[in-house]
RODO-2510 file (C-alpha; in nm, 4 decimals, decimal comma):
residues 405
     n   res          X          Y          Z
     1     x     0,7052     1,8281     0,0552
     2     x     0,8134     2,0028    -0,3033
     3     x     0,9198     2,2958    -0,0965
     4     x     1,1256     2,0966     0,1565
     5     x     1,2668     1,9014    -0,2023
     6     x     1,3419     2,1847    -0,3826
     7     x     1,5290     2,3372    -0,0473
     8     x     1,7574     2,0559    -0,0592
     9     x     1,8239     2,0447    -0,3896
    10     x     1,9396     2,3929    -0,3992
    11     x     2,1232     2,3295    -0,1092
    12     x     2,3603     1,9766    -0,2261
    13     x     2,4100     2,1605    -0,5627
    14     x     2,5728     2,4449    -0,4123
    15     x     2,7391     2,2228    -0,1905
    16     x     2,8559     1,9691    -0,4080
    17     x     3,0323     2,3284    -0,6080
    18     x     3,2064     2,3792    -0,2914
    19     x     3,3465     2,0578    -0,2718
    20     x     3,4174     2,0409    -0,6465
    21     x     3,6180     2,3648    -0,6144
    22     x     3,7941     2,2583    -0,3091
    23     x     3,6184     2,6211    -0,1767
    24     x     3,6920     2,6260     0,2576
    25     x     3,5594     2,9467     0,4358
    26     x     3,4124     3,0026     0,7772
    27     x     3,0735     3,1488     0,5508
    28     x     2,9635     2,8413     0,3154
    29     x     2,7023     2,6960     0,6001
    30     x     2,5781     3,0389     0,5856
    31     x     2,5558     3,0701     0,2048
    32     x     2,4431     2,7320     0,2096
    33     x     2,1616     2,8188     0,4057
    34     x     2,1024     3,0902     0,1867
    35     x     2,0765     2,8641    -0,1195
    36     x     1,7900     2,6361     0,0553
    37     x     1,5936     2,9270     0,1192
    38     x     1,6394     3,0438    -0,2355
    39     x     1,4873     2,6776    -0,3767
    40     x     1,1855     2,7801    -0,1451
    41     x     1,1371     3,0676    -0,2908
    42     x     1,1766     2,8713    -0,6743
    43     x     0,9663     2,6021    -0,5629
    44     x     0,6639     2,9133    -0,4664
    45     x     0,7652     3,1026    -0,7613
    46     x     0,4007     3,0029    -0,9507
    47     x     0,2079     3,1254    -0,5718
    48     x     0,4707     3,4764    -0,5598
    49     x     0,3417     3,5277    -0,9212
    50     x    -0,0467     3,5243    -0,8506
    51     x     0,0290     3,6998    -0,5015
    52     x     0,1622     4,0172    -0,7134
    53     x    -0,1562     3,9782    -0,9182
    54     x    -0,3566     3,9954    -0,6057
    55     x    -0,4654     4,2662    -0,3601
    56     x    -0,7625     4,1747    -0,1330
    57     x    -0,6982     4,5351     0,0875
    58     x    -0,6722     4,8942     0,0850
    59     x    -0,3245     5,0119     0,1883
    60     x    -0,3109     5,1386     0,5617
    61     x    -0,0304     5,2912     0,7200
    62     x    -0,1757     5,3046     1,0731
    63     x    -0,1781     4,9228     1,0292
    64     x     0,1300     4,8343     0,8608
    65     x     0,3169     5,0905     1,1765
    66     x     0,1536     4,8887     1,4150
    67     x     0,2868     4,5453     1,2235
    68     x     0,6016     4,6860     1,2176
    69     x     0,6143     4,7536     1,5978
    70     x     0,5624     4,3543     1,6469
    71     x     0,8378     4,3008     1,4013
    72     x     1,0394     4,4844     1,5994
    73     x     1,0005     4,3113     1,9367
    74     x     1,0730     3,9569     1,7042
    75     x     1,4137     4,0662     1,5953
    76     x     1,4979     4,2603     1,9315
    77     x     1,4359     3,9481     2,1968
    78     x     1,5760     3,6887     1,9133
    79     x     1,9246     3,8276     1,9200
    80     x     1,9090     3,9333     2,3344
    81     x     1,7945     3,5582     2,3794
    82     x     2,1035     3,4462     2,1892
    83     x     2,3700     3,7207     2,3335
    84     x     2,2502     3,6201     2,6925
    85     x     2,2432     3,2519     2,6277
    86     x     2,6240     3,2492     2,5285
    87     x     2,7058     3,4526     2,8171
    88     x     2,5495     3,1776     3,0283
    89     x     2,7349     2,9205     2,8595
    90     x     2,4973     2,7975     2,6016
    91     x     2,7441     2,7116     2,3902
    92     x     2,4845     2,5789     2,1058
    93     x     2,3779     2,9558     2,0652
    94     x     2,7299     3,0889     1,9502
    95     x     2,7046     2,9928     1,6127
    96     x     2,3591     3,2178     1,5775
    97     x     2,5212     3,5202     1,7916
    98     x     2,8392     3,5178     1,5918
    99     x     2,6783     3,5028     1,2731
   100     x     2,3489     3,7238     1,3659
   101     x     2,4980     3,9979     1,1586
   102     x     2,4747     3,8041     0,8676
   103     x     2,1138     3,8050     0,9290
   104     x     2,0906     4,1812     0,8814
   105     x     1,9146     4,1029     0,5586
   106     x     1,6212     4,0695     0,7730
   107     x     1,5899     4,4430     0,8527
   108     x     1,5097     4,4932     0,4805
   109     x     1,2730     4,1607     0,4240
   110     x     1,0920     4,1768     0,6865
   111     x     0,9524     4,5371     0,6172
   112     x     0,9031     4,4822     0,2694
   113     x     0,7296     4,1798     0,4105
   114     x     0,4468     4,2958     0,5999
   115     x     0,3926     4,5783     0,3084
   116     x     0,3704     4,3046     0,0687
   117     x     0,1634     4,0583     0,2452
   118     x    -0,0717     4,2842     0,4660
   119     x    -0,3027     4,3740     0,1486
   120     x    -0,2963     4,0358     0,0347
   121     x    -0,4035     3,8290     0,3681
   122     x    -0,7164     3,7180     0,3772
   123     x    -0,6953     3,8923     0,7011
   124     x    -0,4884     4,1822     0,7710
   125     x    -0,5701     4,2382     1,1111
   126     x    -0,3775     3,9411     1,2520
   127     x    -0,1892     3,9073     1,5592
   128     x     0,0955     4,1473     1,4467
   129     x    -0,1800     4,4364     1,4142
   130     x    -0,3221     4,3661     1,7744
   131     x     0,0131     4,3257     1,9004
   132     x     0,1814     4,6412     1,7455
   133     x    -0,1789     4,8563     1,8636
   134     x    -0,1123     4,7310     2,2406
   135     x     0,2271     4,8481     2,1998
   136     x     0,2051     5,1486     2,0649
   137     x    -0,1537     5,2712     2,2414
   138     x    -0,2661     4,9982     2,5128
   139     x    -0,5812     4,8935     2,3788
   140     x    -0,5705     4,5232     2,4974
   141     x    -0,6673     4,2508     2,2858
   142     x    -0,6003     3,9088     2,5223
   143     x    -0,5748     3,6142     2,2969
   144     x    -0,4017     3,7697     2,0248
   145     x    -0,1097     3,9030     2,2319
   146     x    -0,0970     3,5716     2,4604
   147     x    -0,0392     3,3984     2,1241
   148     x     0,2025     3,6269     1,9904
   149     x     0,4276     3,5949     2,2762
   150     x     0,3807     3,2255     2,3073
   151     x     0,5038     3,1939     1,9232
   152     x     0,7441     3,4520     2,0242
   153     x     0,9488     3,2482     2,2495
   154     x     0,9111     2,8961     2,0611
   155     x     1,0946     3,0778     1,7910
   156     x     1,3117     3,2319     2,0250
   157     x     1,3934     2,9435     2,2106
   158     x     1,4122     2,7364     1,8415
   159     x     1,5661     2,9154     1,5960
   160     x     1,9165     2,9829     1,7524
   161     x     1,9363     2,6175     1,8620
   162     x     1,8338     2,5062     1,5456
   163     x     2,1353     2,7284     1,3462
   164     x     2,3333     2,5908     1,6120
   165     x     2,3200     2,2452     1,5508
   166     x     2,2838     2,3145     1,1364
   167     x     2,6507     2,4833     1,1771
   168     x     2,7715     2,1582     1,3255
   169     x     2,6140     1,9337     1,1105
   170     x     2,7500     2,1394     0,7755
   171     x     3,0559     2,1768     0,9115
   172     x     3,0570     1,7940     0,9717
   173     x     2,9857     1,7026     0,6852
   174     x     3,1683     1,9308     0,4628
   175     x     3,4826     1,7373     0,6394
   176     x     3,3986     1,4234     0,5012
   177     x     3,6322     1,2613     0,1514
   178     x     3,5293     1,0218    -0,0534
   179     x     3,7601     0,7582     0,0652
   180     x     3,5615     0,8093     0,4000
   181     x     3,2510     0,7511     0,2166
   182     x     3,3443     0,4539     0,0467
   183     x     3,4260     0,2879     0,3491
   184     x     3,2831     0,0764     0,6396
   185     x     3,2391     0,4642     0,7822
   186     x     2,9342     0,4685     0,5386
   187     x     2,6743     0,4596     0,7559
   188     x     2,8113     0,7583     1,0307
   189     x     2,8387     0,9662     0,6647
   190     x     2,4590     0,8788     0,6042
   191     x     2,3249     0,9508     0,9107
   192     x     2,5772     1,3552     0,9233
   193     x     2,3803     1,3519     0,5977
   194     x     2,0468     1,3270     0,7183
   195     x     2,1313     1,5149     1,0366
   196     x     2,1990     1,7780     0,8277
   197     x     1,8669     1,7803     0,6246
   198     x     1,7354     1,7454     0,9334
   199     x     1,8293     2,0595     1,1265
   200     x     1,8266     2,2891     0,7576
   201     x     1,4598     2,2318     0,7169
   202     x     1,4139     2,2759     1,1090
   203     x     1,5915     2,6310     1,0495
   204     x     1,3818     2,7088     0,7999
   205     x     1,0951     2,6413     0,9213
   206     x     1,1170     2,8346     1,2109
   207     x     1,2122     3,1293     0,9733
   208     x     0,9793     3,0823     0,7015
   209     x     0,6821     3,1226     0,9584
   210     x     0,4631     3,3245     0,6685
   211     x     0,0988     3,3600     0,6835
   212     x     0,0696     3,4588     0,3033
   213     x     0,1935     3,1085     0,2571
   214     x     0,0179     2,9645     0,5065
   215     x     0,3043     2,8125     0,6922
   216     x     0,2398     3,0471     0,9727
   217     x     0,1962     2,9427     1,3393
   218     x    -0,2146     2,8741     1,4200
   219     x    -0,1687     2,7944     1,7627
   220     x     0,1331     2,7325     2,0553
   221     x     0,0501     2,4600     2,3058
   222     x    -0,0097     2,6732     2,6644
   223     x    -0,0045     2,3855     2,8581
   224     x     0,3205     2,3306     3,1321
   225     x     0,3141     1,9995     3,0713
   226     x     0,3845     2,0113     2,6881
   227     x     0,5792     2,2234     2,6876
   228     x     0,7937     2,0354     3,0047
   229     x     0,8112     1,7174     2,7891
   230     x     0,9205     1,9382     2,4658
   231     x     1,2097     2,0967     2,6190
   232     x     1,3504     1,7489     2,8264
   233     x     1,4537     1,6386     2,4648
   234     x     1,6307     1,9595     2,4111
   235     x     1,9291     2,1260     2,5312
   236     x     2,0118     2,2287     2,8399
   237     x     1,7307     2,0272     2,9758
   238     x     1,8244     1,7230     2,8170
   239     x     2,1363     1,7147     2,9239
   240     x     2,0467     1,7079     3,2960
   241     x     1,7814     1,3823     3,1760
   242     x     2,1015     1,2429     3,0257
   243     x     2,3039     1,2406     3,3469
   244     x     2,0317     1,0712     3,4954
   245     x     1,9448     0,8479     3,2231
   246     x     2,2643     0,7428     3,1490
   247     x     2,3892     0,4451     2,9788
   248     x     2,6611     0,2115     3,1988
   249     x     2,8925     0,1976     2,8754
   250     x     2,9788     0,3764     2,5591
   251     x     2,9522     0,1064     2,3292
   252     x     2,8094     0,1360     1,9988
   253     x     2,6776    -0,0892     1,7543
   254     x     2,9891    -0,0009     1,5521
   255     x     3,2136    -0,1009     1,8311
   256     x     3,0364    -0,4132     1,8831
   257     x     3,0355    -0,6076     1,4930
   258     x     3,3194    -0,5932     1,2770
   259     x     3,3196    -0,4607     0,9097
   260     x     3,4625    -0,8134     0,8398
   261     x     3,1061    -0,9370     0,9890
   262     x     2,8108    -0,9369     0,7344
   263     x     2,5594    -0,8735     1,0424
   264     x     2,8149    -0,4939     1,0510
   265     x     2,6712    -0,4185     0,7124
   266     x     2,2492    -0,5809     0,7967
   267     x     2,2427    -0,3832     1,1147
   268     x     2,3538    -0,0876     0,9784
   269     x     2,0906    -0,1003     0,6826
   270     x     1,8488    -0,0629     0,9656
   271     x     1,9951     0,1846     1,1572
   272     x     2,0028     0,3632     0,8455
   273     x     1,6342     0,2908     0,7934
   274     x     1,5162     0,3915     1,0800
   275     x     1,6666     0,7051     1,0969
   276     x     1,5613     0,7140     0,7227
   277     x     1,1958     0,7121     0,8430
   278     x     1,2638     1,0152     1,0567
   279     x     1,4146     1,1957     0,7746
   280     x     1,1713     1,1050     0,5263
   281     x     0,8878     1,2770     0,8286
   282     x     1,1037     1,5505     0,8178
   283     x     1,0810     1,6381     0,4372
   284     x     0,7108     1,5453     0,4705
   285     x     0,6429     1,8223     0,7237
   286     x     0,8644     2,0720     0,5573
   287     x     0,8815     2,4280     0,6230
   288     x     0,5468     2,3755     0,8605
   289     x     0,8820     2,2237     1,1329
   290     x     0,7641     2,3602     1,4639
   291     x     0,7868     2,2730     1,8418
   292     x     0,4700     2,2990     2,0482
   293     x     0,2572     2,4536     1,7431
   294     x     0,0303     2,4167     1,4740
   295     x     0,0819     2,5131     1,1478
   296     x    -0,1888     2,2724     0,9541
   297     x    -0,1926     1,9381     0,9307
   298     x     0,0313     1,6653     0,7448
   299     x    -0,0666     1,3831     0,5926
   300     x     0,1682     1,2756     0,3322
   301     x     0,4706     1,0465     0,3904
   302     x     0,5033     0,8764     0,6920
   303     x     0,2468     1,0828     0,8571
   304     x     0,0212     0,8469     0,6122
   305     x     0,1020     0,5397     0,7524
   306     x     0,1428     0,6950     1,1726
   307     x     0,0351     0,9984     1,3595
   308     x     0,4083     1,0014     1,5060
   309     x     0,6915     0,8835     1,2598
   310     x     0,9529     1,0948     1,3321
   311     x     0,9079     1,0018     1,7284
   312     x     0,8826     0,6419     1,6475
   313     x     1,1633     0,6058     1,4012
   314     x     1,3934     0,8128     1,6523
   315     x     1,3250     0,5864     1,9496
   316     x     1,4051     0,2664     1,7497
   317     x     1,7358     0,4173     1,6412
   318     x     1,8013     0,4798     2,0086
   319     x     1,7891     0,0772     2,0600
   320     x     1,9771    -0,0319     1,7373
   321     x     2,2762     0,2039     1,7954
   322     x     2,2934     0,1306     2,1346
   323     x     2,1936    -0,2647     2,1722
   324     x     2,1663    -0,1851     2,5443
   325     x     2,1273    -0,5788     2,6544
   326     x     2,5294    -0,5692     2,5064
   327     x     2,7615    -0,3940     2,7730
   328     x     3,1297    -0,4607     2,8919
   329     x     2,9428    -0,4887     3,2803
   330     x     2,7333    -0,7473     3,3988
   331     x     2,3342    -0,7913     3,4107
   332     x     2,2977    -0,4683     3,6357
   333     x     2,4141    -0,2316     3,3554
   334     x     2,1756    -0,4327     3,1017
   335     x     1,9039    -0,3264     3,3530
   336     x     2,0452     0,0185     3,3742
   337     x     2,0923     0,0634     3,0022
   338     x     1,7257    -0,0967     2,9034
   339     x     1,5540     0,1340     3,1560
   340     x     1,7167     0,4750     3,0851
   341     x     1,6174     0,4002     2,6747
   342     x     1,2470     0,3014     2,8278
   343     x     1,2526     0,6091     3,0134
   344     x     1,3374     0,7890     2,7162
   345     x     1,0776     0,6134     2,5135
   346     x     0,8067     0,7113     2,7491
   347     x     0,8982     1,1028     2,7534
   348     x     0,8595     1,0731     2,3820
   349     x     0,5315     0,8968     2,4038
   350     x     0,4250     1,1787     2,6718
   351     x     0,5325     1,4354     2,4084
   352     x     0,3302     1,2577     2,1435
   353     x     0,0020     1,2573     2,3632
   354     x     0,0422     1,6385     2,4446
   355     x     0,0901     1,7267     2,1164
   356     x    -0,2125     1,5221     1,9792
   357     x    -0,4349     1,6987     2,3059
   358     x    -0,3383     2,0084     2,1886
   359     x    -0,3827     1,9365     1,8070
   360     x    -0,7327     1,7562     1,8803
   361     x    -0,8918     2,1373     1,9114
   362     x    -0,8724     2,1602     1,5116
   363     x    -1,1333     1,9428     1,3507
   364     x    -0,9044     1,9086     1,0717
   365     x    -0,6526     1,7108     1,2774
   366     x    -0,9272     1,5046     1,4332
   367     x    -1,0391     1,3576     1,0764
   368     x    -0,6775     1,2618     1,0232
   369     x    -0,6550     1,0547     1,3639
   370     x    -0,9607     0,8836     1,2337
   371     x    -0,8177     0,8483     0,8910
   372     x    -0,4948     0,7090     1,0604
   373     x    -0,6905     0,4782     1,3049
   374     x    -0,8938     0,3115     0,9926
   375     x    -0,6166     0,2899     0,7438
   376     x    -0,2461     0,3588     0,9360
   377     x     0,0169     0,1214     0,9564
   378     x    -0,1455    -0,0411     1,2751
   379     x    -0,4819    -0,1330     1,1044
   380     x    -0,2942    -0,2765     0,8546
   381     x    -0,1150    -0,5510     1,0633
   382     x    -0,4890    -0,5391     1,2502
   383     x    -0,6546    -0,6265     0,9583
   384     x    -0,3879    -0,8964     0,7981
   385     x    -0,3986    -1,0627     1,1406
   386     x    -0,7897    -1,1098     1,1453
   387     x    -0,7972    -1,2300     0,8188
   388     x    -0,4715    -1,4962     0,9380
   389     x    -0,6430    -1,5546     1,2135
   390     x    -0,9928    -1,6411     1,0296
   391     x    -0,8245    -1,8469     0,7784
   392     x    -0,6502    -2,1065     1,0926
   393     x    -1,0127    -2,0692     1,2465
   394     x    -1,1763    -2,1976     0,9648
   395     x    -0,9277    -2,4729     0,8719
   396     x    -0,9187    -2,5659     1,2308
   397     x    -1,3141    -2,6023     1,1956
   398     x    -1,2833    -2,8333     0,8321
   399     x    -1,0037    -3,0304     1,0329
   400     x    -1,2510    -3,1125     1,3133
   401     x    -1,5744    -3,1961     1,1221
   402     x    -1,3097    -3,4487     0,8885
   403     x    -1,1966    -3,5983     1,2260
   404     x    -1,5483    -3,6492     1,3606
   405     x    -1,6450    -3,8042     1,0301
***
């Protein structure tokens, strides 16, 4: 979580300059970006300066060609992915095509990269090697490339939807004043605030995928059905759910209290707080942020208390904002409403189970289950209602030997 902190930190300073200095150009979400990945890269200084210390490998230039020839393939379908996506009318991939040349940085990094980190891996001959040597000779090697390409496209599919919505959520924000702020409007500020914190550490996780940090992706769920209930929460395929699933009304919990009301300002506290929750998971998971992978387990933050947080504290936002059982229609759209937020519920608690059947191959994640199971949020309220329960047990038993005396 440092990492994620530092991130942000680097990020609200720079833009809190912007808005100091009244600066407006097209670039700041992009330099603004560039600031959160620079607090990484503070907050791993101490790591960087033992890594330059270190060198577990011989230099090999067969190997680092062969790395470089899987590099190649990553920053080739990334951008075709993106160009083809707009063409299609993906309009949430514009932002990434129209600034990919801002990303040219990478063609520099990313070589000095795999230099840097291939005689320092406890490994060098990782799935880039085996990928690169298939490539460039043939020789086969079946469950490295099958996981290459599966990572492949979860970051190809990912990262330009992720800049996509982090360009709208800056961009959103940045329009905010103070007199906004400072107003019943509080609460849409907060969550275009956490929105915001939300999709930068999604985009850089999905960059920051670095084995010499250990951040890098172990494993991709190959299973149709995770990845099915993935992708229905993401656009375009959620879109199509949504016509389906649609509520009967546009009302919001905004447009049903008044500001004047003091249940306006109670209910918002707990939207807030719920989507806090899912922020909070956010930070907690960090640069490891990753669809349909596994990049090590968490177990700090929320993910002390629940296996799921983030899924939980998003599906309980979904009934405060909406209050479904509140409509302009009559008790059909209440049914309507309260069924297409179940239905959504229960794709979420699909995509919780796949994830956890395809995390459950890594003893590591196992232990935590059990950890959560024993000590979680659930066994809590378990364990306080046993002990209630034994308390009106025994009193009920004292009451019943006084009455019989």
């Amino acid at each position: 979580m440092k990492s994620s902190l530092f991130a942000v930190a680097f990020f609200f300073s720079f833009f809190f300059l912007f808005k100091l200095l009244d600066v407006n150009h097209p670039i700041i979400p992009v330099v603004l970006l560039f600031s959160a990945f620079l607090g990484y890269i503070v907050s791993e200084s101490i790591s960087l300066k033992q890594l330059f210390k270190v060198r577990k490998h011989e230099f090999s230039a067969q190997r680092i060609k062969y790395k470089f020839f899987s590099a190649s393939v990553i920053l080739l379908v990334i951008p075709i992915y993106s160009y083809l996506g707009t063409m299609v009318g993906f309009t949430w991939l514009q932002s990434f095509w129209n600034d990919l040349w801002l990303f040219s940085f990478l063609l520099i990094l990313v070589p000095l990269y795999i230099v840097f980190s291939d005689v320092r891996q406890n490994d060098p001959y990782d799935e880039y090697f085996y990928v690169g040597r298939f490539l460039a000779t043939g020789i086969t090697a079946g469950k490295w490339v099958n996981h290459f390409y599966r990572a492949l496209l979860v970051k190809a599919f990912f990262l330009p939807l992720m800049y996509g919505f982090y360009i709208i959520a800056v961009n959103d924000l940045l329009g905010w004043r103070l007199d906004d702020v400072m107003s019943s409007k509080i609460f849409q500020y907060l969550f275009v605030l956490g929105l915001t914190i939300d999709v930068l550490i999604g985009t850089l996780g999905y960059v920051l995928s670095l084995k010499l940090f250990n951040t890098d992706i172990k494993s991709v769920d190959s299973t149709l059905s995770g990845w099915l209930v993935c992708l229905l929460c993401y656009p375009p395929f959620n879109q199509h759910v949504t016509n389906v699933l649609h509520q009967q009304d546009n009302l919001y919990w905004t447009d049903i209290f008044s500001p004047e009301s003091p249940i306006y300002w109670v209910w918002g506290i707990f939207v807030v707080l719920s989507w806090g929750i899912y922020w909070w998971a956010t930070l907690s998971m960090g640069v490891r942020f990753s669809n349909l992978t596994y990049r090590g387990v968490i177990s700090s933050g929320p993910y002390r208390w629940m296996k799921h947080p983030a899924y939980f504290s998003k599906n309980v936002y979904w009934w405060l904002i909406t209050i479904p059982f509140v409509t302009v229609g009559g008790w059909f759209s209440i049914y309507v409403n309260v069924m297409a937020l179940i239905m959504w519920n229960l794709i979420y608690y699909a995509r919780a189970k796949t994830e956890e059947r395809h995390l459950r191959k890594y003893v590591e994640y196992r232990e935590y289950c059990s950890f959560v199971d024993r000590n979680g949020l659930l066994a809590v309220i378990g364990n306080a209602l046993s002990r209630l329960k034994g308390k009106y047990i025994r009193k009920k038993g004292v009451l019943n030997r006084i009455y019989q005396e």
